[in-house]
C-alpha positions in Angstrom: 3.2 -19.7 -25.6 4.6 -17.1 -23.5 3.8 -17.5 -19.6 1.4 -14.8 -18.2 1.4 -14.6 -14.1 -1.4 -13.4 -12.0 1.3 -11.3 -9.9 4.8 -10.6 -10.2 6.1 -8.8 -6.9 9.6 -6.7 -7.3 11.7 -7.3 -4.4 12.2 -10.2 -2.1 12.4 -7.7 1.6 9.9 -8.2 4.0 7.0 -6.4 1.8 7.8 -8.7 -0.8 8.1 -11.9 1.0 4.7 -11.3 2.4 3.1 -10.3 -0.6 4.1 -13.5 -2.1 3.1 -15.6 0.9 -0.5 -14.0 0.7 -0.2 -14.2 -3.1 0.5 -17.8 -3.8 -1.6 -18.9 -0.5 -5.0 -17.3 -2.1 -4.1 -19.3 -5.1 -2.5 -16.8 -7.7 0.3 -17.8 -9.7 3.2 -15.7 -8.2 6.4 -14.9 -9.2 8.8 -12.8 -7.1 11.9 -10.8 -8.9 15.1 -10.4 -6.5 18.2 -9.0 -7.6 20.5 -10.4 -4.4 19.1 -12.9 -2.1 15.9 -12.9 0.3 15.4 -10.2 2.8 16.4 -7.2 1.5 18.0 -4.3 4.0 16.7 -6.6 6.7 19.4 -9.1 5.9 22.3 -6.8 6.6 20.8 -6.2 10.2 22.4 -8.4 12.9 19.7 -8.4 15.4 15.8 -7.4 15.3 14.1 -7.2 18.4 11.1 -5.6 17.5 9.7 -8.2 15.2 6.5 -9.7 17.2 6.9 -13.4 17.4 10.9 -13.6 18.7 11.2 -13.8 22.3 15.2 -14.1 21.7 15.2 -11.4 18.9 16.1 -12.4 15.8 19.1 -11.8 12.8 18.1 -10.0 9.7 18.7 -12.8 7.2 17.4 -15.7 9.3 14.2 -14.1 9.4 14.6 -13.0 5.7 15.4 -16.5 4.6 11.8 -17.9 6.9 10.3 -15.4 5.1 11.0 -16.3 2.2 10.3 -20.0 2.7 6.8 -19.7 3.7 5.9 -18.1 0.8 8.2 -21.1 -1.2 5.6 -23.5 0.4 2.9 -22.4 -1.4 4.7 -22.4 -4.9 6.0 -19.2 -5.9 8.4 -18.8 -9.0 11.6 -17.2 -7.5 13.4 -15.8 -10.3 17.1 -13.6 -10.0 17.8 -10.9 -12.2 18.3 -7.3 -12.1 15.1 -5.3 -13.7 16.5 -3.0 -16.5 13.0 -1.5 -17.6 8.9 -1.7 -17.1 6.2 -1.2 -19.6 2.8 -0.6 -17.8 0.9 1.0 -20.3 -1.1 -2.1 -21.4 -3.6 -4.5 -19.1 -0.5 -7.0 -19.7 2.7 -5.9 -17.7 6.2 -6.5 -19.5 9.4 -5.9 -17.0 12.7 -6.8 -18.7 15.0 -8.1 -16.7 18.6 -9.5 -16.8 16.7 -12.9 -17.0 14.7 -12.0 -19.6 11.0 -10.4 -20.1 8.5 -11.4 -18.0 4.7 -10.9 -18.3 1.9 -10.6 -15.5 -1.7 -8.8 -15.3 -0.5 -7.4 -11.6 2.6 -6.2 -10.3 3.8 -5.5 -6.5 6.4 -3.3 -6.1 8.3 -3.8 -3.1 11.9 -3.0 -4.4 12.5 -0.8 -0.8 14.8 1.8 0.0 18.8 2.0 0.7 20.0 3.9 3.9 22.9 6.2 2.5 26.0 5.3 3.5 29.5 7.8 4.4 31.2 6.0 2.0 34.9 5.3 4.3 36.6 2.3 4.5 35.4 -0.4 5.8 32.0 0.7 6.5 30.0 -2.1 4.5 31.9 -4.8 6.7 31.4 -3.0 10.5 27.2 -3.0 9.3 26.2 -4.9 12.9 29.5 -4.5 14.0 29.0 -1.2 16.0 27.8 0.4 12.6 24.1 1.0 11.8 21.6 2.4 9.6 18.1 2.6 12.1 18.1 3.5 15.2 14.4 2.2 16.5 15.7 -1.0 14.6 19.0 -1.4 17.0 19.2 1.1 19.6 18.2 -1.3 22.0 21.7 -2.8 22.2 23.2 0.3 23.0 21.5 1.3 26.5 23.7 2.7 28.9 26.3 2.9 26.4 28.4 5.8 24.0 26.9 6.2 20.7 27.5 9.0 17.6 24.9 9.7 15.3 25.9 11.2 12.1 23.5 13.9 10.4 21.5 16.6 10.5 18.4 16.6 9.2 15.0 15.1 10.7 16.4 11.8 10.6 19.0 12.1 12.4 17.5 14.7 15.0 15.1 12.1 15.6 17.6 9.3 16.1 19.4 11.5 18.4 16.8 12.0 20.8 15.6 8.4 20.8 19.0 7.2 21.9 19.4 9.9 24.4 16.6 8.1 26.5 18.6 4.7 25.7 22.0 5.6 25.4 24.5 7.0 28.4 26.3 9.5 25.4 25.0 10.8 22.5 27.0 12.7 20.0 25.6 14.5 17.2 28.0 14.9 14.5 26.8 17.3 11.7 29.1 18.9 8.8 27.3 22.3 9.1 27.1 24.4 12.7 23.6 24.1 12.9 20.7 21.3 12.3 18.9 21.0 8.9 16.0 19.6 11.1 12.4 21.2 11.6 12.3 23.4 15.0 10.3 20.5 16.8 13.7 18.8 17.3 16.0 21.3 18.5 15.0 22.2 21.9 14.2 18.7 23.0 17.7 17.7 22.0 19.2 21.0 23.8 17.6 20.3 26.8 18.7 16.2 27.1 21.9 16.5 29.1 23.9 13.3 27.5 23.9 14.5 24.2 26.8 16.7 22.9 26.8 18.2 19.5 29.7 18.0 17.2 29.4 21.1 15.0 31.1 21.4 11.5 32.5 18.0 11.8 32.7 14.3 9.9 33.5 11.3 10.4 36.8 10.4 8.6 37.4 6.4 9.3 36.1 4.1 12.2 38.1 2.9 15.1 37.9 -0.8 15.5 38.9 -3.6 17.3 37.2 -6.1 15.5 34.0 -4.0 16.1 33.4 -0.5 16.3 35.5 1.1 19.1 35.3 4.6 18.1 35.3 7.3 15.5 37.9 9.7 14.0 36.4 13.2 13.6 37.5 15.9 11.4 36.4 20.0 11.9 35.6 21.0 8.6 36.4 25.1 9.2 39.9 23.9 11.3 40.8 21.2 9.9 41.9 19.5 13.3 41.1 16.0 13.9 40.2 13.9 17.3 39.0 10.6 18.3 36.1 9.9 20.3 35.5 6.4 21.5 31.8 5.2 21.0 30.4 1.7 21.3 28.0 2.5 18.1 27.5 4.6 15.2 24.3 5.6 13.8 24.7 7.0 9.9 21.4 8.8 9.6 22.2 10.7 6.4 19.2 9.7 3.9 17.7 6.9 2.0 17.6 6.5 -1.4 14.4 4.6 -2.5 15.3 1.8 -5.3 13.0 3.0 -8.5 15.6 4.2 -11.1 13.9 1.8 -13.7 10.4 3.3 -12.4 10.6 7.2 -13.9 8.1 7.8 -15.8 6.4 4.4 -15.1 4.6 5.7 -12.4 4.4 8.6 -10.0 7.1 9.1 -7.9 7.0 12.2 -5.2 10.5 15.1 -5.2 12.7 12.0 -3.2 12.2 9.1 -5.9 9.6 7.1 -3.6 6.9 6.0 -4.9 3.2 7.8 -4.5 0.7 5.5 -3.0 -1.0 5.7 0.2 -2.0 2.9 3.0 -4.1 1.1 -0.3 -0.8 0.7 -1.9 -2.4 1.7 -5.4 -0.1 3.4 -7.8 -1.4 6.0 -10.5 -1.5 3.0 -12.9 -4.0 0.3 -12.7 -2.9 -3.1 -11.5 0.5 -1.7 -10.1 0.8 -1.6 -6.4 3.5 -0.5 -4.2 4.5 -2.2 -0.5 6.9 -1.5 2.0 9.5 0.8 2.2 9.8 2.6 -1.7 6.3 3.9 -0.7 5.2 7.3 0.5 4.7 6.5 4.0 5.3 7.1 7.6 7.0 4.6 9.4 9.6 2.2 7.6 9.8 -0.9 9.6 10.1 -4.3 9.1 6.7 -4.4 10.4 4.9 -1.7 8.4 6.7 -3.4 5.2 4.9 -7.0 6.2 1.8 -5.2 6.5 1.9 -3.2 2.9 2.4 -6.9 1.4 -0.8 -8.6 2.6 -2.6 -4.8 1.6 -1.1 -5.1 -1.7 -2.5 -8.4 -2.3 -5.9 -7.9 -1.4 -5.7 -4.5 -3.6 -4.6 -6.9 -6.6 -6.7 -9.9 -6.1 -9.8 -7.1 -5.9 -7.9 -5.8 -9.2 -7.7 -9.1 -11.0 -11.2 -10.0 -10.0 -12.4 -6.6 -12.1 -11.2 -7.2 -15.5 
């Protein structure tokens, strides 16, 4: 007889590792899906200081892996595999995976969202070496130091100005000669004295010395190309939320993240959403730990119902 679980949760980040801790601790039989290993984005993050409970700080997959483990205590299924498809159209939810199909009566997504990367060499193996993806996450390592910023748009505007109040140096590198960002950024930004904007401009490889030691730039419109020595990059050029197998499953808004507000409910009955692939304000690691407990509550009230 095919296995049914009470909740299957999509994504073993922060947001999922809760949800299953709060899951399988209120009795519900729990399996969580995770294509890699625990923690999510949160793994590839050498230090978090702004996790409450870590006097010292703490590394991304340390605190990933504890995660993970207190929700292991209580008995969830862990199962690895890729998800290829969903089918949420009946009371019974089937998600095919490269393990096989699974069954449950609730489902948690929690499958988060990938900062963009530039794409040059050796970016992927510099991430907490001098190269980073959130500034509220790391910018506290930087103070009193020389950081660039790459991007334009609100993100990176408002990455800027937080590290201005940290940083010694802030420079803003942006491919056009003008910010994509709303109005409420640009003054603030032109009137904080240690930031200097880089206009039509990329960044073409890092400068390292085992770490990041700097950054090659290249004018777009000249073509010229200069150093400038930094002791961190910020790449603030978009996220990409992780539902490709979810179009059409459920709502998604214009950017691919899924609709669902501080309830976590989706559009379709017994399908929740946590952490960062949700529409919401603030992604932190936080925020995402908080979705997971929501999410449970939602689906226990769900389960309780039918």
């Amino acid at each position: 007889m095919t296995h049914i679980y009470d909740t299957v949760i999509i994504g073993a980040g922060p947001a999922g590792c809760s949800a299953a801790l709060y899951a399988s601790r209120a009795g519900l039989d729990t399996a969580v899906i995770e294509k890699y290993s625990p923690g999510g984005q949160m793994a590839l993050t050498g230090d978090i200081d702004n996790y409450p409970g870590f006097e010292e700080g703490v590394d991304g997959f340390t605190l990933g892996m504890k995660m993970h483990k207190s929700a292991e205590r209580f008995g969830i299924t862990t199962i690895y595999g890729e998800i290829t498809d969903v089918d949420f159209s009946e009371k019974i939810k089937k998600l095919t995976t490269s393990s096989g199909e699974i069954l449950s009566k609730t489902v948690i997504i929690a499958s988060g969202a990938r900062s963009r990367e530039l794409g040059i060499e050796n970016e992927k193996n510099l991430i907490g070496k001098g190269v980073h993806y959130c500034a509220h996450c790391d910018g506290n390592f930087y103070r009193n130091k020389t950081v660039v910023v790459v991007g334009g748009g609100n993100s990176a505007a408002a990455d800027a100005l937080y590290l201005s109040r940290l940083a010694e140096k802030v420079y803003l590198v942006h491919r056009r000669d003008t910010l994509r960002a709303t109005k409420i950024y640009h003054e603030p930004l032109m009137k904080a004295e240690n930031v200097e904007f880089l206009w039509n401009s990329t960044v073409e490889e890092f400068i390292t010395e085992l770490r990041v030691k700097g950054v090659k730039i290249k004018n777009t419109v000249t073509g010229e190309t200069k150093d400038v020595m930094c002791d961190g990059v910020f790449v603030s050029i978009g996220r990409d939320p992780a539902t490709e197998f979810l179009k059409g499953k459920v709502d998604l808004d214009r950017n691919g993240y899924i609709i669902a507000d501080e309830t976590t409910k989706t559009n379709v009955d017994g399908v929740f959403a946590a952490g960062d692939v949700r529409t919401k304000a603030l992604r932190q690691v936080v925020t995402a730990v908080s979705d997971g407990a929501v999410a449970v509550h939602f689906a226990e009230e769900y389960l309780n119902e039918v």
